[in-house]
N, C-alpha and C positions, 0 to 999 in steps of 0.2 A: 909296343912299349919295350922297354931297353930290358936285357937279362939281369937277373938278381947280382949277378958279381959286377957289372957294370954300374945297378944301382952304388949299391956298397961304396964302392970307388969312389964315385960323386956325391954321393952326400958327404962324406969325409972331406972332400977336395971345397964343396960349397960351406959347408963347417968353417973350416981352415980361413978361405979365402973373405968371407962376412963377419969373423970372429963371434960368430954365434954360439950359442952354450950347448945346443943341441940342433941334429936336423935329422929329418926320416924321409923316405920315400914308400907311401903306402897305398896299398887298392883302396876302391873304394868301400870296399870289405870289411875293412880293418887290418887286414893282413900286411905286417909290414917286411916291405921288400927290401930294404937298407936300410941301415940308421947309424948315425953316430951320435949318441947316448949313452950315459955313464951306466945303465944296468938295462938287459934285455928285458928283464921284466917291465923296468920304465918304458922302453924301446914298444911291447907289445903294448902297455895302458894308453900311449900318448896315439898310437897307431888306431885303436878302436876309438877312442874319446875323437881324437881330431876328422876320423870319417864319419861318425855321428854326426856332429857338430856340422860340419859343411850337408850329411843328407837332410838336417832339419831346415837349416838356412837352403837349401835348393827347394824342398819342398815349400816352405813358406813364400816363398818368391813366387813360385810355380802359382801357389793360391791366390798370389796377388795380381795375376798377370804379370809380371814382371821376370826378364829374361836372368840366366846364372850369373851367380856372382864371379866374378874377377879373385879375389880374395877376399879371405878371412881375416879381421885384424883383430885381436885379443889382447889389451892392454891391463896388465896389472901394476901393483904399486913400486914393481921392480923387474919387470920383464915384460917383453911384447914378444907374442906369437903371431906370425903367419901361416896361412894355409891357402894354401895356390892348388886351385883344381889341374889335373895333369888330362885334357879330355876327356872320356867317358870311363875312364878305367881305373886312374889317381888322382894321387893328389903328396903335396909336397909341401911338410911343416916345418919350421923353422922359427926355434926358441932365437931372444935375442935379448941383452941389457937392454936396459930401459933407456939408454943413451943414443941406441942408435938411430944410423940416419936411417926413417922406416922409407921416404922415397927412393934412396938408392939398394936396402936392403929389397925392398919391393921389385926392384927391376929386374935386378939378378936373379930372385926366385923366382919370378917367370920367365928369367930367361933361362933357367935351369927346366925350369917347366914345357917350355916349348921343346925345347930338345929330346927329353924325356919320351915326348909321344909319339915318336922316330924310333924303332927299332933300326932304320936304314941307314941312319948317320952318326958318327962316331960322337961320346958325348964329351964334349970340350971342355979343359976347365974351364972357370971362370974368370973373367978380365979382372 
């Protein structure tokens, strides 16, 4: 998995480039490894709640026979959240207006995602 200053970097840059309101890259712990979020304290709540939330959906799945999810999609009545598993290790959340395009925001976060679980390759911005 990529080093924590490298996280940092890219979630700022996938921030940036999605126009999203918030993005984190976190273990599956809850421990988060970058974020760009308006207050650390927000940054560590959204970090333990968003890895809960994908080990219950994994574990549920698991009970059902059924393989992991791809993403998390969390729609409220004025923001959508995604949560993109990063391999076995992360996972990558990304607040967004309730406007956006969630197919193309959906891609770049897993394409943010794949890259992530590469410490061997540099992590690119996004298109």
């Amino acid at each position: 998995m990529m080093a924590m200053a490298d996280a940092a970097a890219a979630v700022r840059d996938l921030r940036s480039r999605l126009a999203a309101l918030a993005t984190a890259f976190v273990a599956r712990n809850g421990t988060v490894l970058g974020a760009d979020i308006a207050s650390a304290d927000g940054a560590e709540t959204v970090g333990i709640l968003a890895a809960t939330v994908l080990g219950a959906a994994t574990t549920a799945l698991r009970e059902l026979g059924r393989s992991e999810a791809h993403r998390i999609v969390v729609e409220g009545t004025d923001s959508v959240t995604l949560i993109v598993p990063v391999g076995s290790d992360g996972l990558v959340v990304a607040v967004f207006d309730r406007t956006v395009d969630l197919v193309r925001a959906g891609e770049l976060v897993a394409k943010f995602a794949s890259y992530a679980m590469s410490s061997e390759r540099p992590v690119p911005t996004c298109p």
